[in-house]
C-alpha positions, -999 to 999 in steps of 0.1 A, spaced: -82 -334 -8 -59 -307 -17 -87 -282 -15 -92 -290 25 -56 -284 30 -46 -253 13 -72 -238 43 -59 -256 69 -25 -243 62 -30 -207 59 -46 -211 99 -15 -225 108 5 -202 96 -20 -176 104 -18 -161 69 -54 -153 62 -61 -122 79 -23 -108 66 -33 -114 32 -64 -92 36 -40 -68 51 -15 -67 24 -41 -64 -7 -53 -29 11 -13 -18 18 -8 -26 -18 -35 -9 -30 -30 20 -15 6 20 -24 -5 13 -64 -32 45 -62 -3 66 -44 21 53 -75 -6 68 -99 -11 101 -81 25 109 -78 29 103 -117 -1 124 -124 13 148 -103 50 150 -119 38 149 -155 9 180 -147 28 195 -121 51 219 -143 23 235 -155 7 244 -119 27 275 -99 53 254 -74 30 263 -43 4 248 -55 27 215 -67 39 217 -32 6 217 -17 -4 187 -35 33 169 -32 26 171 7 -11 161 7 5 126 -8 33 122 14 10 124 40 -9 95 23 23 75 18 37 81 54 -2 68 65 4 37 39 39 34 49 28 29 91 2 -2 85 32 -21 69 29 -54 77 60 -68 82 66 -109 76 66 -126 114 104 -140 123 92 -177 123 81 -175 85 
């Protein structure tokens, strides 16, 4: 019984499709994380245009991630 409700609950509160939505956002938002670190601990030992280069290739990326933000509907 409690496994036909749980279903039947996320369509009413229309939370199935969001939760698709958010895995991706977080997953880009984790990689992004991972890049950044990779690129602070090797970046002082590339010359700064080149660190520059790459620091705004991935805020590119985050202000991409940062726009699909799904944001948690009034009612909830």
């Amino acid at each position: 019984m409690i496994a036909g409700v749980f279903p039947a609950i996320f369509k009413a509160l229309e939370l199935d499709g969001g939760i698709k939505s958010l895995s991706e956002s977080a997953s880009q938002f984790k990689t992004l994380q991972d890049r950044f670190r990779q690129a602070a601990l090797i970046g002082g030992t590339k010359p700064v245009e080149e660190l520059e280069k790459e620091f705004k290739a991935l805020m590119e990326r985050m202000d991409k991630a940062r726009s699909s933000c799904l944001a948690i509907p009034d009612r909830h």
